[in-house]
Backbone as XML, in Angstrom:
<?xml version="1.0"?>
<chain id="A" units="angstrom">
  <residue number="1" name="UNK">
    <atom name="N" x="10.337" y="0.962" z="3.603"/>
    <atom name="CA" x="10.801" y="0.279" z="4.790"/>
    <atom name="C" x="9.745" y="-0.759" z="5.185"/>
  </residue>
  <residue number="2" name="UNK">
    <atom name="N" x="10.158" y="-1.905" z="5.294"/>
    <atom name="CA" x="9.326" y="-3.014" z="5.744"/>
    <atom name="C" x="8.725" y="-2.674" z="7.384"/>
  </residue>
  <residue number="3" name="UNK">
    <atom name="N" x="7.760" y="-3.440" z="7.741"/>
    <atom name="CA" x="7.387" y="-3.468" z="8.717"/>
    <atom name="C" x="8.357" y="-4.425" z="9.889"/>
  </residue>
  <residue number="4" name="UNK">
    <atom name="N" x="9.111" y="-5.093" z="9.589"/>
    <atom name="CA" x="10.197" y="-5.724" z="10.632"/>
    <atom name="C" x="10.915" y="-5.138" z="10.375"/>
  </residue>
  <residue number="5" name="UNK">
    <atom name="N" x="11.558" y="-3.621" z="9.520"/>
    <atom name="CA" x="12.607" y="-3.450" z="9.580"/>
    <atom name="C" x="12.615" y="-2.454" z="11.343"/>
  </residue>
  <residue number="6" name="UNK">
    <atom name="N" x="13.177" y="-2.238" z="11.764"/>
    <atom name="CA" x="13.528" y="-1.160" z="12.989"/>
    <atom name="C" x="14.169" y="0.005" z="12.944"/>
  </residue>
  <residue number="7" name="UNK">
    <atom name="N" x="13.817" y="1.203" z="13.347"/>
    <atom name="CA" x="14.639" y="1.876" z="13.448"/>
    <atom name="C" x="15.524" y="1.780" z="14.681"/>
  </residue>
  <residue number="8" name="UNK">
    <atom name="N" x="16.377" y="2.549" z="13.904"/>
    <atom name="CA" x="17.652" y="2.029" z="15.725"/>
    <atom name="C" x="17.647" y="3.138" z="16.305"/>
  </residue>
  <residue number="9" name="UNK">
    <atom name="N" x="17.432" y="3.077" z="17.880"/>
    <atom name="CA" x="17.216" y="4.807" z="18.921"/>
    <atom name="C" x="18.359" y="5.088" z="18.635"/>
  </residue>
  <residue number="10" name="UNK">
    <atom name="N" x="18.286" y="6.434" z="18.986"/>
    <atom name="CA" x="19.480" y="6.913" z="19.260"/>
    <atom name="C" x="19.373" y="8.477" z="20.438"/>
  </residue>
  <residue number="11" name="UNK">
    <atom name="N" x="20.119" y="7.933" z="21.538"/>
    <atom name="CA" x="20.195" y="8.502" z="23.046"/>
    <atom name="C" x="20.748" y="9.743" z="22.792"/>
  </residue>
  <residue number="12" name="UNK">
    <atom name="N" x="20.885" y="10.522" z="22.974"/>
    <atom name="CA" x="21.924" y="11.513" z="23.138"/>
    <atom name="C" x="22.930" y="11.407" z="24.648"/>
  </residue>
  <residue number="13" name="UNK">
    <atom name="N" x="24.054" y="11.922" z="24.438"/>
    <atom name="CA" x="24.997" y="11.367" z="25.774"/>
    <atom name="C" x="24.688" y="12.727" z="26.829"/>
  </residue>
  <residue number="14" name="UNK">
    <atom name="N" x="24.300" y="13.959" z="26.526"/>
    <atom name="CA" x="23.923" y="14.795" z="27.100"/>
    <atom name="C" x="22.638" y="15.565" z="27.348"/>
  </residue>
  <residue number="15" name="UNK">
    <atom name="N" x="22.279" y="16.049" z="27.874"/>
    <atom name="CA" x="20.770" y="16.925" z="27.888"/>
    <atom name="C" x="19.494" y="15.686" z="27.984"/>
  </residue>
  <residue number="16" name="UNK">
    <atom name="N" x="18.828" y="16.357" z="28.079"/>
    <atom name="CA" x="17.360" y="16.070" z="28.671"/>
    <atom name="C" x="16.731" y="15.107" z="27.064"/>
  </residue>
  <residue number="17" name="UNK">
    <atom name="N" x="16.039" y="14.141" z="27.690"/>
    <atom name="CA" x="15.485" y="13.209" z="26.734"/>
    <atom name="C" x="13.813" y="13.556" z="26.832"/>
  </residue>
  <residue number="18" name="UNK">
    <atom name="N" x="13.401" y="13.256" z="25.981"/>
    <atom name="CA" x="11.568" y="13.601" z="26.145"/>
    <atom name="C" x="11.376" y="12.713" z="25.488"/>
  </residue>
  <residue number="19" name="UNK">
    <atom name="N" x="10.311" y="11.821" z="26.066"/>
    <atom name="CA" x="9.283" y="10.804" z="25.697"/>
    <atom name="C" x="7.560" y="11.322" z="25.438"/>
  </residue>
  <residue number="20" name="UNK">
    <atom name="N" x="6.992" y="10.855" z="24.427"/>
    <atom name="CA" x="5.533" y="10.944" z="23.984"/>
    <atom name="C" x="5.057" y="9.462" z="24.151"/>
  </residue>
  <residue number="21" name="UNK">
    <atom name="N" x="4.069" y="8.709" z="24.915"/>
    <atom name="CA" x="3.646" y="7.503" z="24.443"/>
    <atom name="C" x="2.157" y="8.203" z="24.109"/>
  </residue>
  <residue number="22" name="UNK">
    <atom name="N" x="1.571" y="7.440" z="23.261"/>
    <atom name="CA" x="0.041" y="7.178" z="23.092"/>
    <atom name="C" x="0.139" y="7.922" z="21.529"/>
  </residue>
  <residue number="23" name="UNK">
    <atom name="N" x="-0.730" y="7.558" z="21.030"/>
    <atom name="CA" x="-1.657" y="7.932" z="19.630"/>
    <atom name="C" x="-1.466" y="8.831" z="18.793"/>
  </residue>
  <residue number="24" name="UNK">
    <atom name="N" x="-1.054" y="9.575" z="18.288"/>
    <atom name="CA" x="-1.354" y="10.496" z="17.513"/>
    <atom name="C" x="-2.326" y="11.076" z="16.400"/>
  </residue>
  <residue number="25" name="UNK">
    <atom name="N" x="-3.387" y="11.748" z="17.181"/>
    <atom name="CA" x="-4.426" y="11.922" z="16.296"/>
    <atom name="C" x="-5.092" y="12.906" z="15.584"/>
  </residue>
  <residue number="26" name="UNK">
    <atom name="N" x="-6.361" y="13.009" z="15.086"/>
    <atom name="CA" x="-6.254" y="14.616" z="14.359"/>
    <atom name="C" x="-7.008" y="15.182" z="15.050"/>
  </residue>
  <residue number="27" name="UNK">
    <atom name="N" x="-7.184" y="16.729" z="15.299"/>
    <atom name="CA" x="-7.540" y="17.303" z="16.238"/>
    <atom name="C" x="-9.027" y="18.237" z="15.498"/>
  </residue>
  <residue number="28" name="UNK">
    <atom name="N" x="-9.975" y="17.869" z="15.116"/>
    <atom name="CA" x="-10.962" y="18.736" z="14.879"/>
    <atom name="C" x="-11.549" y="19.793" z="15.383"/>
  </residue>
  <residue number="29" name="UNK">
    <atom name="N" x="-11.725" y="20.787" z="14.811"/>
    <atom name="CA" x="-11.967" y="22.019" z="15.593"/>
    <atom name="C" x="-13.405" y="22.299" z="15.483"/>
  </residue>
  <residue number="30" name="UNK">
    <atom name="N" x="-14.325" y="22.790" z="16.314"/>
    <atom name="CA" x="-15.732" y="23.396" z="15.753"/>
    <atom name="C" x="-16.034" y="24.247" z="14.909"/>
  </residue>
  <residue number="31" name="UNK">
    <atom name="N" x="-16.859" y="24.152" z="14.215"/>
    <atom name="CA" x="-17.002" y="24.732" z="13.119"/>
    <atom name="C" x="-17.288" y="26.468" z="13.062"/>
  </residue>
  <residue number="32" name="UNK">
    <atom name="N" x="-16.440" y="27.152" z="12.775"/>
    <atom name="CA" x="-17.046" y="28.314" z="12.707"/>
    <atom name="C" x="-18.144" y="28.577" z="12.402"/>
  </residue>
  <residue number="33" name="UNK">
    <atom name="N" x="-18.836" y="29.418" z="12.135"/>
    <atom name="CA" x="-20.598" y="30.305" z="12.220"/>
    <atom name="C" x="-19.905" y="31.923" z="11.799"/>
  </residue>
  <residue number="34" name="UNK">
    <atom name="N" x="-19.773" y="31.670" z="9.987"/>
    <atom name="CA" x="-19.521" y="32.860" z="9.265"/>
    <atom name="C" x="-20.949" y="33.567" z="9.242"/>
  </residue>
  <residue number="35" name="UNK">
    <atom name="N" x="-21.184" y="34.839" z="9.255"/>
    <atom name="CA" x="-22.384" y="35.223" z="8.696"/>
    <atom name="C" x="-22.506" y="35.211" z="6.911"/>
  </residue>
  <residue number="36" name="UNK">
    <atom name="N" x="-23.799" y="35.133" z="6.571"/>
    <atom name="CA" x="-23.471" y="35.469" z="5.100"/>
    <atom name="C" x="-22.959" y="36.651" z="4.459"/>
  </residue>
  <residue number="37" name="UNK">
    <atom name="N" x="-23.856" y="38.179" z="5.081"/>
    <atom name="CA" x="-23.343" y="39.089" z="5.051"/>
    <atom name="C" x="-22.158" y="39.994" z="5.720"/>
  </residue>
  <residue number="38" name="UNK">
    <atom name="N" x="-21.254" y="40.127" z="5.684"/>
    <atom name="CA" x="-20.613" y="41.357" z="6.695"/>
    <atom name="C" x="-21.306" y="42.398" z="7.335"/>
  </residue>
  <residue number="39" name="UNK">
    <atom name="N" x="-20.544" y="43.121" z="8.701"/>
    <atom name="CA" x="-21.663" y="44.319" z="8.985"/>
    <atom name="C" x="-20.850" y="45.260" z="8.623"/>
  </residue>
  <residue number="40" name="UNK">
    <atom name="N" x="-20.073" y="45.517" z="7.441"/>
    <atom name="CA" x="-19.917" y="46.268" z="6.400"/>
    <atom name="C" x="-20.778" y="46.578" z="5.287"/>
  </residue>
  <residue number="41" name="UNK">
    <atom name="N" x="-21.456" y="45.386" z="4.869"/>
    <atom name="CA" x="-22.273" y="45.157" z="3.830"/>
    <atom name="C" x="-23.558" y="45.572" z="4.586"/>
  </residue>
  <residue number="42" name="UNK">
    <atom name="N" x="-24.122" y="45.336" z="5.604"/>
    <atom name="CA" x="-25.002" y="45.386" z="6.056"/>
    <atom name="C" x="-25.521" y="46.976" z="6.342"/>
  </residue>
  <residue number="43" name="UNK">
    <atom name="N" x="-24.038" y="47.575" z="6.913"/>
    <atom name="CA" x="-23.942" y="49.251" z="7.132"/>
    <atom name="C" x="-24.140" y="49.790" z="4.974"/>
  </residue>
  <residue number="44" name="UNK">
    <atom name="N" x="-23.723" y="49.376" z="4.271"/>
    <atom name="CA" x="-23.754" y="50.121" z="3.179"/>
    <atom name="C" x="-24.645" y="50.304" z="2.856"/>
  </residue>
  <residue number="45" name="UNK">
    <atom name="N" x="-26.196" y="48.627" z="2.718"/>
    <atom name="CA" x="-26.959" y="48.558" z="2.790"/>
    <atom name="C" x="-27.916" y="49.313" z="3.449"/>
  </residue>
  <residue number="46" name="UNK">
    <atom name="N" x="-27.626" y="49.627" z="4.162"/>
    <atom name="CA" x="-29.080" y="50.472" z="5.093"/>
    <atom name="C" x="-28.298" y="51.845" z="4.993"/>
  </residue>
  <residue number="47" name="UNK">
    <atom name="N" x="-27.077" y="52.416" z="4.480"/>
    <atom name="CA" x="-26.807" y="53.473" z="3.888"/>
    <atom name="C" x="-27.552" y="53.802" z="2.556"/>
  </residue>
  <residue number="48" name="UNK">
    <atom name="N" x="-27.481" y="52.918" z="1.968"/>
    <atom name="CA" x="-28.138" y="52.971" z="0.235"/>
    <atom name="C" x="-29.605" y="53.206" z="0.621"/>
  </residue>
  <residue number="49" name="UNK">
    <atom name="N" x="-30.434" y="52.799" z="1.511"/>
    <atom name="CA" x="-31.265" y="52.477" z="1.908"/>
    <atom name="C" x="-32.277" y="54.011" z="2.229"/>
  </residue>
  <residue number="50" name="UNK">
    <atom name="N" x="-31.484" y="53.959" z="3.116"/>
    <atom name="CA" x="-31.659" y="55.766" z="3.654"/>
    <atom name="C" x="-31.567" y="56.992" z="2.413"/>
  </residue>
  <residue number="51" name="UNK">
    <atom name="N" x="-30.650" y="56.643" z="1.851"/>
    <atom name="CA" x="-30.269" y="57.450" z="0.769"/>
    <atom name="C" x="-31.774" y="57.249" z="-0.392"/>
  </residue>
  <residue number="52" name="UNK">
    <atom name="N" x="-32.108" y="56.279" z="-0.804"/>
    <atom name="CA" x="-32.936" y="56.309" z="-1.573"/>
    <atom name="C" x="-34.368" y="56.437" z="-1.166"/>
  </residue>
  <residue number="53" name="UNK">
    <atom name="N" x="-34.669" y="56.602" z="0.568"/>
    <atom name="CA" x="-36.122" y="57.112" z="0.903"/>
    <atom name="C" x="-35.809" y="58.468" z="0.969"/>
  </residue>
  <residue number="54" name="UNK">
    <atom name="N" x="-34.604" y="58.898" z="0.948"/>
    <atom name="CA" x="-34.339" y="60.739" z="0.980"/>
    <atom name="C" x="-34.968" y="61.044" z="-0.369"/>
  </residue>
  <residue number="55" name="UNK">
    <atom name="N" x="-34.375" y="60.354" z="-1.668"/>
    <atom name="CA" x="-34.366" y="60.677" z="-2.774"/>
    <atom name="C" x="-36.094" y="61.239" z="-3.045"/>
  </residue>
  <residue number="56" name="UNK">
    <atom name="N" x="-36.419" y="59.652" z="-2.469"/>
    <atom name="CA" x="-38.040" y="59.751" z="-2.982"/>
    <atom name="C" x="-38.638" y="61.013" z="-2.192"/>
  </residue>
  <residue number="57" name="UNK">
    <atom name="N" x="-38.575" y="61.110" z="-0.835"/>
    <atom name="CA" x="-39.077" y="61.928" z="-0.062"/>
    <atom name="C" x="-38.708" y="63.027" z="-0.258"/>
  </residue>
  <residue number="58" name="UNK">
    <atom name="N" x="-37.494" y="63.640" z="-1.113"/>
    <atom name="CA" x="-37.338" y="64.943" z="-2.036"/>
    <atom name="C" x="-37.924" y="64.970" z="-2.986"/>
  </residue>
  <residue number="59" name="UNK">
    <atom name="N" x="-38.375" y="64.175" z="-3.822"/>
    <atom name="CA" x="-39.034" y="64.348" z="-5.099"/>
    <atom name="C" x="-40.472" y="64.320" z="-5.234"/>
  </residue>
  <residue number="60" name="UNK">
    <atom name="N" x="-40.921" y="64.026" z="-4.033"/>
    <atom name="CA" x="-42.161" y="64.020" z="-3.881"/>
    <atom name="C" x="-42.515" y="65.565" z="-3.723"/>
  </residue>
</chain>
């Protein structure tokens, strides 16, 4: 479609009409702040953790 071509309105004969003027633009959001680890990973971790100063501290 050319730039002089037009589209032609079209009214409806009943119900409510809605108008938008201005811009349409893109809406950027802030950036999330993932951690690197999960505090899943973090809980397994200091599970494994515990577990292997037991080990030593039994075998000693």
């Amino acid at each position: 479609m050319n730039k002089r071509e037009m589209l032609q309105e079209v009214l409806p004969k009943a119900g409510l009409v809605y108008s938008e003027r201005g811009n349409l633009t893109e809406v950027l959001c802030k950036p999330k702040i993932m951690p690197i680890k999960s505090l899943t990973l973090l809980q397994l971790e200091e599970l494994e953790k515990q577990a292997r100063k037991k080990v030593v501290k039994d075998y000693d």
